[in-house]
N, C-alpha and C positions, 0 to 999 in steps of 0.2 A: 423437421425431418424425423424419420421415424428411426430408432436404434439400431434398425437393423434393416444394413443398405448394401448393396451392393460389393463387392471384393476389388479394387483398381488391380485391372488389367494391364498388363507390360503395355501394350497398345497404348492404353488410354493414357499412363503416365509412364516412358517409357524411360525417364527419369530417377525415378522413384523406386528405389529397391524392397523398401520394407513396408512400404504402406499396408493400411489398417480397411480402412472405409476413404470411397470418395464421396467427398461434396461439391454436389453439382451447382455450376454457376446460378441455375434459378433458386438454390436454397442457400445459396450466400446473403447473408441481412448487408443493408448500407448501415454500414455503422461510425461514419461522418468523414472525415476529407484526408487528402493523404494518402489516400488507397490505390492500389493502381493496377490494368491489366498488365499481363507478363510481359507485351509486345510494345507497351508504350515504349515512344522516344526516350522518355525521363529512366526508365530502368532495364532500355535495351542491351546492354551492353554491362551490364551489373549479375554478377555471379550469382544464380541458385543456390542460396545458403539450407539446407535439408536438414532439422532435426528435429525427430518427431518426439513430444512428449512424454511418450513414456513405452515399454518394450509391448505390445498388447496382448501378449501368452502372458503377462504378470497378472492381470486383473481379472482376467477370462470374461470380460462384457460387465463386469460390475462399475468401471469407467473403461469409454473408449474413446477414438478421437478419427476425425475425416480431414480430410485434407483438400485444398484446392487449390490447384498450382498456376491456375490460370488468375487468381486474384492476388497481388501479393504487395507485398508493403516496401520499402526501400530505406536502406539509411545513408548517410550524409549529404543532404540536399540544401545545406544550408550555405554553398559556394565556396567552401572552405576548401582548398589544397594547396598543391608546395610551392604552386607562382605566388600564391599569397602569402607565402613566411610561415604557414601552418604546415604541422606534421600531419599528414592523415596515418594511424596506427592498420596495421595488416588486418584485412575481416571485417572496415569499416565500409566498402562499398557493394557489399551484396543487399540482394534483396530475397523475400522472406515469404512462400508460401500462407495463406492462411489457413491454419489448423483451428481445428475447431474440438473441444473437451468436451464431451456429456457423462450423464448418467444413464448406464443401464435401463434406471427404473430414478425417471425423472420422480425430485419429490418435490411437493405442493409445499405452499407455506401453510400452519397452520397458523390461523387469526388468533383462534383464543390465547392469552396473556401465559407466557412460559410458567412464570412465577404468581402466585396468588398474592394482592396487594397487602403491603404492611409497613404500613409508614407511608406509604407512598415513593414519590424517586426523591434520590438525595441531592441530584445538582439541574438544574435550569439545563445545561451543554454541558457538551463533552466535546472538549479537541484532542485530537488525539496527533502527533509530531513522532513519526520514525526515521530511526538512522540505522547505518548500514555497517554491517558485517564487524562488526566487537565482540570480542569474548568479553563477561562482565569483570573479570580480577586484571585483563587489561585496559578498561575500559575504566573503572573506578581506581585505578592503578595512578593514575593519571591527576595532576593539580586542576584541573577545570572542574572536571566527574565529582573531586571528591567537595571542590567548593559547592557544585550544583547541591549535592546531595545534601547539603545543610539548610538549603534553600527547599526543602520540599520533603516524599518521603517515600526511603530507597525501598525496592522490592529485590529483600537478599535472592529469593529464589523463583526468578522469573526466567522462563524458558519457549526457546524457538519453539518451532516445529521440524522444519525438514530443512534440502540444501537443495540447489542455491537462491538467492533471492526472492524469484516471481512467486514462487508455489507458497512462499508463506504470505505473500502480500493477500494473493488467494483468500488462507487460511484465514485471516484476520477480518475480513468479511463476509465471508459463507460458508464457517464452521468446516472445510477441507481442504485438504492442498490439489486434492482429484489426481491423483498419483503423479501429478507433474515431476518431471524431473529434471527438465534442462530451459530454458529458456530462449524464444523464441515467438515469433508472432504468432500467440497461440491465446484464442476466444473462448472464455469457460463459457456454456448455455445451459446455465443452473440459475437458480434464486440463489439471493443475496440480502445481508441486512436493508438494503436498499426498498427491496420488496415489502419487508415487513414497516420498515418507515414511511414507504404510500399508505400502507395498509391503515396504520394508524394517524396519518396525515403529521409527522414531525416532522421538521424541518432538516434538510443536510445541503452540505456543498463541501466539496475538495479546492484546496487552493494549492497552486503546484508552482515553484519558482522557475520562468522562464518558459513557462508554456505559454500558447496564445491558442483560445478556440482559433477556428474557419468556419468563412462563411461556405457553405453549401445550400441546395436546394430547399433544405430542410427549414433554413435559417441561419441567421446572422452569428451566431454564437455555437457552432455544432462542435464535435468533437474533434480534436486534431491524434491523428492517430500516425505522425511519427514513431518509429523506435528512438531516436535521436533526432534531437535539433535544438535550435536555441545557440549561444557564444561556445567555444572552445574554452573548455579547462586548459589554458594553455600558460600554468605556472609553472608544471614540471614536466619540461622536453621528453622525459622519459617515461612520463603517464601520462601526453596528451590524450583528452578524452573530450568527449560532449558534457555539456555541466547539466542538459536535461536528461531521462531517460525515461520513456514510457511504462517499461515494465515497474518504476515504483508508484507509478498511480494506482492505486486498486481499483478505482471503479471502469480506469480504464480496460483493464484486462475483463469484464465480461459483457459479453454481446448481450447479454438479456439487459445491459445500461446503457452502451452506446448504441442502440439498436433503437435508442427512443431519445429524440429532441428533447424534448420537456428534460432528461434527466441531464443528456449533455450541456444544457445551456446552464448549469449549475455548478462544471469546471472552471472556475477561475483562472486566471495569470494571480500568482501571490504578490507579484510587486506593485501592481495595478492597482487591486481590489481590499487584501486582507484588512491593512491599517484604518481603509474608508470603513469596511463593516463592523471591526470590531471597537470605533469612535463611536460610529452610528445607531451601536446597537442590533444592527442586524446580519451579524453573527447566526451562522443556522443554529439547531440544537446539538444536531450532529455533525461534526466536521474535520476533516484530515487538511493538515499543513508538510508539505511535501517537499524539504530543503533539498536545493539541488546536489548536483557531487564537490562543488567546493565548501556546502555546507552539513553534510550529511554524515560526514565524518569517515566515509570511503576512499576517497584520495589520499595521499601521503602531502605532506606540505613540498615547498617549493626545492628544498634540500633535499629532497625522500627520504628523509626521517620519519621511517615504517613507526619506532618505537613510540613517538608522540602522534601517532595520526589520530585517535581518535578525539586528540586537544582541537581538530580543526575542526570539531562538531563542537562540542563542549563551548569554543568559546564564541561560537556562532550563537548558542541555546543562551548563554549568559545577557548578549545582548539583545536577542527575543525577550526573553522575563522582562529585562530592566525596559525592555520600552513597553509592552503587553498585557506583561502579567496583574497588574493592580485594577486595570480595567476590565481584564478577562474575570478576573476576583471576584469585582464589585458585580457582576451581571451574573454571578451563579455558575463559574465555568467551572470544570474538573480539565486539569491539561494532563492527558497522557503521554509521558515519553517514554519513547522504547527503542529498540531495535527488532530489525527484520530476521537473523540469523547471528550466529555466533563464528567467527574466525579466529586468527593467532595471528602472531607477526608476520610471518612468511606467507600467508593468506591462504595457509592448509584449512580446506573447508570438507577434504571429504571426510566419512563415518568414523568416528563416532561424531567430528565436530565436537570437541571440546565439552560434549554434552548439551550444544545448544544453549547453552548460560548464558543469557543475557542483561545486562542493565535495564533496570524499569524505576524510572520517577516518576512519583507523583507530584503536582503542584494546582497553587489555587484554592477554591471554596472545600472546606471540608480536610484540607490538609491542615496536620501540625506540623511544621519546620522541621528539620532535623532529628526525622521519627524516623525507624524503620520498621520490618516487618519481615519473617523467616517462609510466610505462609506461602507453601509453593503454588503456583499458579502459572499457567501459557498464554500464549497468543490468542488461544480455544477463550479463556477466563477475560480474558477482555473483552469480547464479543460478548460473554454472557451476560457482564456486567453490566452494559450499554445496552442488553435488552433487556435487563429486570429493571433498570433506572427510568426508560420510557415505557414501561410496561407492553415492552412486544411480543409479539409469537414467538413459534419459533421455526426454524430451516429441518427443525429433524438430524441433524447430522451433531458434530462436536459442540454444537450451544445449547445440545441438552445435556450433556456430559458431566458431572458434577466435580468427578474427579481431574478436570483442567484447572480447578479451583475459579475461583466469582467475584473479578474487581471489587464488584459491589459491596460485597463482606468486606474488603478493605480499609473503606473509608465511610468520615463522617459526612455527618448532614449539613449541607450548606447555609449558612443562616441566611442565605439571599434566597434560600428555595423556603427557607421555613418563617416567612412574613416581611422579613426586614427591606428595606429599603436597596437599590441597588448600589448606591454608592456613597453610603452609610455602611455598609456591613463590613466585617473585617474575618478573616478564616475561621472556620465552626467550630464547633463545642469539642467535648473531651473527645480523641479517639483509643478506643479498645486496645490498639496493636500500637503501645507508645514505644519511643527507641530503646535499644539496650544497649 
């Protein structure tokens, strides 16, 4: 669709108070199952949930976004309500417009190598494991964080991007958050690391716990484009919740990925698949492990004991390592964990956001134990990382940025990347940035 389309008319959407641009049903991509007209049985009688992206007098056409209200999405379909002993929470049975995010002034990937070779990359893979909404001093506050942290190597000054969750899942893939500001069924149509990883032909896949592709026309394995679905978080009556959510998939949020088979049939179920690939070896290069909300460290435990909630990540991550990590080791991996944003106990997330401060472990090939590091670096600096290690292009936007700071510079060389044997090798040689 071109940038510059049409104005919706009270007619056309008469719904619709503040829209931006329409998008007409022939410029809606299939972007895999789950999806559904406005009039369907299944989301007849399900509330028009309406928020748009972001205010559009903010960006003035440098990002904007269309809407189509006759395509929309729906949540809890998964037959769960209160004849069955389930709580359903207020706001969980609307359904959801598809928006759609562009650019102004779409940009191309550029192929040539961001970074000029030297050494080569440092690790075989990179997984990369995000948890949700921790400030870092209450995050490493914490006995699980601060045992992890001896296990691997902390990043004192690693930082979000924006608020709330979706826009930085964004961020962490396509160098922008595209001024998002609230969450909702909303399709970035930009380039993404994904692009520049065909480009170079390395390998990826996302593994999400409690997802399941569908089949559609397209094939047997396509995208399932739920906002929720999968079991009820149903430990604490008073945070019933869905334990999946689509908005922390990042490759789910842009149509330029669900919008192509080939890349959907690359989403996993994590309980299914992850364990078989990373025994088997065929682990991608690049790859996101996506813990659901009883592990992701977002829920409060079953007491809503706010003050330890992010121990119910932490000690999820503990028993990942002990079963994963030596194999993940021995194959060359780099495991990144982090978080998507920064919170407080009371889950004050608006501005400043505590600064955005987040926890970030290192573990794996190229790590020393119980190291840290002060060097500031973002969510931007991981992305750049991950493209000076496979030697990618780049997006043009925040992965050329130097001052998000450069994973890469963080850590050592893997000794499974630099000869050795895969499960003979044991963590890399000296690193630069020892603990203090």
């Amino acid at each position: 669709m071109n940038a510059v389309t049409k104005t919706i008319s009270a007619l056309a959407f008469a719904s619709v108070a503040t829209a931006q641009n329409v998008l007409y049903d022939h410029d809606v991509p299939f972007i895999g199952g789950n999806v559904f007209k406005s009039n369907e049985p299944a989301v007849a009688n399900y509330t028009l949930s309406y928020k748009p992206p972001f205010d559009p007098k903010t960006y003035g056409g440098y990002y904007y976004w269309s809407v189509n209200n006759n395509t929309v999405i729906g949540t809890n379909f998964t037959g769960y309500d209160t004849k069955d002993g389930y709580f359903i929470p207020d706001g969980l049975t609307g359904k959801y417009p598809y928006f759609q995010v562009s650019e102004g002034h779409p940009k191309q990937i550029n192929k040539s190598k961001l970074f000029e070779a030297c050494g080569g990359s440092k690790f075989k893979k990179i997984l990369h494991i995000v948890f949700e909404n921790e400030v870092y001093d209450w995050t490493m506050g914490q006995p699980y964080w601060k045992m992890l942290a001896t296990r691997g190597k902390l990043l004192t000054r690693s930082y979000a991007i924006t608020h709330p969750s979706l826009p930085n899942y964004a961020a962490i893939v396509a160098g922008d958050y595209f001024g998002m500001a609230h969450e909702d069924f909303y399709n970035v149509n930009v380039s993404s690391i994904y692009d520049l990883l065909d480009a170079s032909n390395i390998s990826y896949g996302t593994y999400v716990e409690w997802y399941n592709s569908i089949a559609t026309h397209r094939g047997p394995n396509d995208c399932n484009n739920y906002i929720t679905n999968g079991p009820m978080d149903s430990t604490n009556p008073e945070w019933a919740s869905q334990s999946y959510r689509r908005l922390d998939v990042p490759a789910l949020l842009f149509s330029t990925y669900t919008g192509n088979y080939e890349r959907c049939s690359k989403i996993y179920g994590a309980n299914n698949t992850f364990a078989d690939h990373v025994m088997s070896h065929t682990l991608p290069e690049y790859s996101y492990y996506v813990p659901d909300m009883l592990h992701n460290a977002h829920d409060p435990e079953s007491n809503s004991d706010y003050f330890n909630q992010p121990n119910t990540g932490g000690q999820w991550l503990s028993a990942f390592l002990d079963l994963y990590l030596p194999e993940l080791e021995a194959q060359g991996t780099l495991v990144v964990v982090t978080f998507d944003e920064a919170t407080w106990e009371n889950d004050a997330g608006s501005s400043p956001n505590n600064e955005n401060h987040i926890a970030t472990i290192l573990f794996g090939s190229g790590i020393i134990p119980n190291t840290t590091d002060d060097t500031y670096i973002t969510l931007y600096g991981i992305l750049r990382g991950a493209i000076q290690n496979f030697g990618l292009g780049s997006l043009g936007r925040n992965d050329t940025n130097a001052t998000n700071g450069n994973l890469f510079d963080l850590v050592g060389f893997s000794r499974a990347n630099m000869g050795g044997k895969d499960h003979d090798d044991h963590p890399g040689n000296s690193d630069k940035h020892e603990g203090h």
